[in-house]
N, C-alpha and C positions, 0 to 999 in steps of 0.2 A: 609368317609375319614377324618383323622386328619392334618390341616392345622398349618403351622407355623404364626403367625400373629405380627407383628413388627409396632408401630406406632412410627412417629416423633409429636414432639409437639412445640407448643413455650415457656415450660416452662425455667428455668433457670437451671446453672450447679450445682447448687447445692443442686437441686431436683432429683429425677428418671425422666427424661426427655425422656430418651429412652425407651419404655417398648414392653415385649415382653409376649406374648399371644398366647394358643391353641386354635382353631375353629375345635370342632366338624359339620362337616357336614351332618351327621345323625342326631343328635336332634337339630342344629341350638345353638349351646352352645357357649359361650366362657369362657377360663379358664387363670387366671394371670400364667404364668408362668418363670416369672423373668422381671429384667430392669438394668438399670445401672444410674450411676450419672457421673457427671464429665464433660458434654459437654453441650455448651449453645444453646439454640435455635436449636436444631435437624429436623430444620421443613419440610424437604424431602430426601426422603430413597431413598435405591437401594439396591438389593440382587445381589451378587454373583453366574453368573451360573450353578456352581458347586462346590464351597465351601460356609460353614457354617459360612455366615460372609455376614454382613449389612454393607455396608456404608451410611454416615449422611454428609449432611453441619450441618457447624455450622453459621446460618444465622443472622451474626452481622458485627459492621462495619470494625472487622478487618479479618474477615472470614476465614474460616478455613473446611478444611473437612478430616474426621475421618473414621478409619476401625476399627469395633467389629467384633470379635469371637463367637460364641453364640455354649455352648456344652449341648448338647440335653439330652446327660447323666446326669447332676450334676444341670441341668437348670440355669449356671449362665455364663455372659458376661464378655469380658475383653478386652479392649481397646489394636489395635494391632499397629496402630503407625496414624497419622493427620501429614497434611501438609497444609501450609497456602496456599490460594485462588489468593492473590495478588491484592484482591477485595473487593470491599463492598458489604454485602448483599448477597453472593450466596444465591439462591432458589431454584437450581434442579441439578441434577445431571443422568448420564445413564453409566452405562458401554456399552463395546461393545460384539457384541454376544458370542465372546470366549473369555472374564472375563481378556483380555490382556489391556485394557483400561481402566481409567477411565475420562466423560467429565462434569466440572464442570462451570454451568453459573452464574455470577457474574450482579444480577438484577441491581444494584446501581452503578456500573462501567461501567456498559455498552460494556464486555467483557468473552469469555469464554475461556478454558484453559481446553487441557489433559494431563494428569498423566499413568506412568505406572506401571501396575499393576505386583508383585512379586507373585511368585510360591505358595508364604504361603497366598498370599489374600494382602501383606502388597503396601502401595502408597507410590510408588518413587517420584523425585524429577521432579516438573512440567517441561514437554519437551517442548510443545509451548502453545501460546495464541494468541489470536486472538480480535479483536475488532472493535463494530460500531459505527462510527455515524451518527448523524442527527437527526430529530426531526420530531413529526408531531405536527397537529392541537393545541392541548388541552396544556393549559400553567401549570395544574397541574399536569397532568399525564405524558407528551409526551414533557418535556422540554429537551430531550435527550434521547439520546437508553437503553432501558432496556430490553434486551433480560432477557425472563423468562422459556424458558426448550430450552431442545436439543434434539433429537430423533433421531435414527438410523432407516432409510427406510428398511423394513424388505426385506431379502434378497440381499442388495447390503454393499457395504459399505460408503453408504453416508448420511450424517447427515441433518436435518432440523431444525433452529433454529425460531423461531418466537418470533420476536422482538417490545413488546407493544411500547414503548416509538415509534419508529420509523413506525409502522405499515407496515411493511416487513415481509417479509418469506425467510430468506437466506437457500439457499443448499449449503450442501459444499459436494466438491468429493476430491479424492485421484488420482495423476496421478501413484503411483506407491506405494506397502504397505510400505516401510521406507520414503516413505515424509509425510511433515506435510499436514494437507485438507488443498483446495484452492477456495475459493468461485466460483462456479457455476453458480449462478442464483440467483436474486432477483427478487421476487413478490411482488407487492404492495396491499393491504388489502385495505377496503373503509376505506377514512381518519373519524379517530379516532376512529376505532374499536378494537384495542386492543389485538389483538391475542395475546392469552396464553399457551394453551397447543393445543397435537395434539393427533390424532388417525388413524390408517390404515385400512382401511378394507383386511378380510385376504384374497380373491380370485382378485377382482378386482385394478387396480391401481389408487387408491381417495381415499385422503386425507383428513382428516377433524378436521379445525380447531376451537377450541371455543374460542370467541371475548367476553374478561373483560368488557369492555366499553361500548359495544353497546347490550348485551345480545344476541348474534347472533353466528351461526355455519355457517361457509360456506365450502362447499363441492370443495375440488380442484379435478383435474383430473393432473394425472402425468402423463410427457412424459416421458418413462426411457431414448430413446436415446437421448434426449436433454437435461434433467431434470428441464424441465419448467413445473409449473402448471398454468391451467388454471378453472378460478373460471365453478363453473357448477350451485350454488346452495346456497342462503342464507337463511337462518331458523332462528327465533326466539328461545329462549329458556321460555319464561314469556307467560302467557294465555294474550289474549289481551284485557281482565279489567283490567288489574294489573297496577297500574300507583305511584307505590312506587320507592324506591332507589335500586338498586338493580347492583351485578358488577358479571360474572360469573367467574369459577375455571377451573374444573377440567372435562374430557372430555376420554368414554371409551368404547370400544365397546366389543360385546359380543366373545365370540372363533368363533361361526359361521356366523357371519357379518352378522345375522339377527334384532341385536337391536344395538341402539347409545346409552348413557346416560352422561347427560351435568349437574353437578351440577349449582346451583342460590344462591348468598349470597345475602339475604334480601329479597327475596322471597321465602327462605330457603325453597328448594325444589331440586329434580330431577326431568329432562325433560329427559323423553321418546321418543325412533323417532324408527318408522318401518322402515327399510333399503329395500327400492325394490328391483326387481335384475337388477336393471341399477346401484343401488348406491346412489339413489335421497333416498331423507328422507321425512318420511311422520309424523306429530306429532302424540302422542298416548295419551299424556298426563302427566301433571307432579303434582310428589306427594311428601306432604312435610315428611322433613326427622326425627322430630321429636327432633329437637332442633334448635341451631340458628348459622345460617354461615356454611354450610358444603362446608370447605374449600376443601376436598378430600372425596372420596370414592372407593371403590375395587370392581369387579364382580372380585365373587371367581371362576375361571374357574373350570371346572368339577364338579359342583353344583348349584342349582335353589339360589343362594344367593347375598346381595349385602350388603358392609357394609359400613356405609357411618360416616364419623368423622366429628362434629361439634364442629366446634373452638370456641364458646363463650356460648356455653351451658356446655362445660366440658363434652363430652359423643360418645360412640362410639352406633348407633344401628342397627341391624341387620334385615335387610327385606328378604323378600324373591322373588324371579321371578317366575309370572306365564308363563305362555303357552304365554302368550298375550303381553307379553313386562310387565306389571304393576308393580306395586311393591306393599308390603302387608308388615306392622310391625308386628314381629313374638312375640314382646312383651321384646326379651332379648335386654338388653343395658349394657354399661359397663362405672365406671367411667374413665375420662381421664383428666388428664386439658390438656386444650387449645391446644386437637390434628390438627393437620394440615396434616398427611400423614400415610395411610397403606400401608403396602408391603405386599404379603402374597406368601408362599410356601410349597407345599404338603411336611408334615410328610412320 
């Protein structure tokens, strides 16, 4: 199978900062197949459900997020309209499962905000926003809230944000499809752990978040009629000789909720976890990714592959998944500067 592959970076706009790429899945290949200039700091994606079209933040301090076009025929991009954040710093962004949304998080303001989405792919004019405070522990990380993604609980319509700065886990729910979400529930995380990104397992209801700070995943259990989580399970991501600097990223599990994978900056590696079938995680081991800070990586669903983007090596490289959870460098890499994000979608 041929994969569409779209990386953000942190280069500038007046570089190809967006680039877009084929992943054959038969010989494990990848091929440049276009990019675009014009946006700054593109450093996390989102595809579109059903049209042929990425969006990007633009992750600076006047912030801004963008829709490209991408025509499969001619292989080139064309910017279809941006709209400003009203924030500093976005870092993540999701649409919602029927491509009618889009929610953008605002790290440096400590607020997220959605946008709605037009028939052509194109972002209208921000409908509401939203915002935390508070603080935790750590005077340089946690001197105020910085929420760093958003997530759609798959199946319902409610969002989970996880907030480093404050070491919270907000839900939000909808009392009705035209109101704005309304906070739900707040979890609190071990102070100064850092939660960043999240993951669902796809049969059972747990959650799992990976903690920047403290190098740790901890396992929630969701209540759907209440939508409280309650912690089940802390893991490490780091072997425990490692006694370097080290802050973790990005956090993905397999289509069959039989493996986790947690990337490590400064440990630059992937951690491995066998998923029992309660949902507890058992380590498998973790293997480095063959350059330095993989800030993001991708398991390409319907294929033994995983590809993982190192932000200060300049490089994108491609492993592959055994039977076992492991991973194995297949040898192919690809230049990138200063990627930070893959998206990928079957051809």
């Amino acid at each position: 199978m041929i994969y569409h592959v779209f990386v953000g970076t942190y280069a500038s706009s007046g570089d190809e900062a967006l680039h877009w790429m084929t992943f054959d899945a038969e010989g494990g290949t990848l091929k440049k197949a276009g990019g675009i200039k014009g946006i700054d700091r593109p450093s996390y994606l989102a595809l579109h459900p059903r049209l042929d079209i990425v969006y990007a933040v633009s992750e600076t301090e006047q912030g801004n997020v963008a829709a490209f076009r991408f025509d499969v025929s001619s292989g080139e991009m064309e910017e279809i309209n941006r709209r400003p954040t009203d924030g500093v710093w976005p870092c993540h962004l999701a649409l919602s499962p029927d491509g009618r949304e889009l929610y953008v998080v605002n790290y440096g303001t400590g607020t997220f905000a959605v946008y709605p989405v037009g028939e052509d792919g194109s972002i209208g004019e921000k409908q509401w926003q939203w915002a935390h405070e508070g603080r935790s522990v750590r005077d340089d990380r946690q001197e105020r809230s910085h929420p760093h993604s958003i997530w759609n609980i798959p199946g319902t319509g409610e969002w989970l944000v996880p907030d480093l700065g404050t070491d919270n886990l907000y839900l939000y729910r909808r009392s009705r499809a035209s109101a704005p979400l309304a906070l739900h529930s707040v979890t609190p995380s071990k102070p100064g752990a850092g939660p960043r990104h999240a993951a669902f397992h796809p049969r059972l209801p747990i959650v799992y978040v990976i903690e920047e700070l403290t190098s740790t995943i901890t396992a929630y259990a969701l209540e759907r009629a209440n939508g409280r989580l309650n912690a089940l399970q802390t893991v490490a991501t780091l072997p425990d000789d490692y006694s370097g600097e080290n802050t973790c990223a990005h956090i993905q599990m397999t289509r069959d909720g039989n493996y986790l994978f947690g990337s490590n900056r400064g440990h630059d590696s992937i951690a491995v976890f066998r998923v029992e079938e309660n949902g507890l995680l058992a380590p498998s081991g973790t293997f480095h990714t063959g350059g330095r800070t993989p800030r993001n990586f991708t398991v390409v669903d319907g294929s033994p592959y995983l590809l993982a983007a190192n932000q200060d090596s300049d490089n994108l490289v491609v492993f592959r998944l055994s039977d076992d959870g492991s991973l194995e460098m297949t040898g192919t890499k690809a230049v990138v500067a200063k990627p930070s994000c893959i998206v990928v979608k079957p051809v």
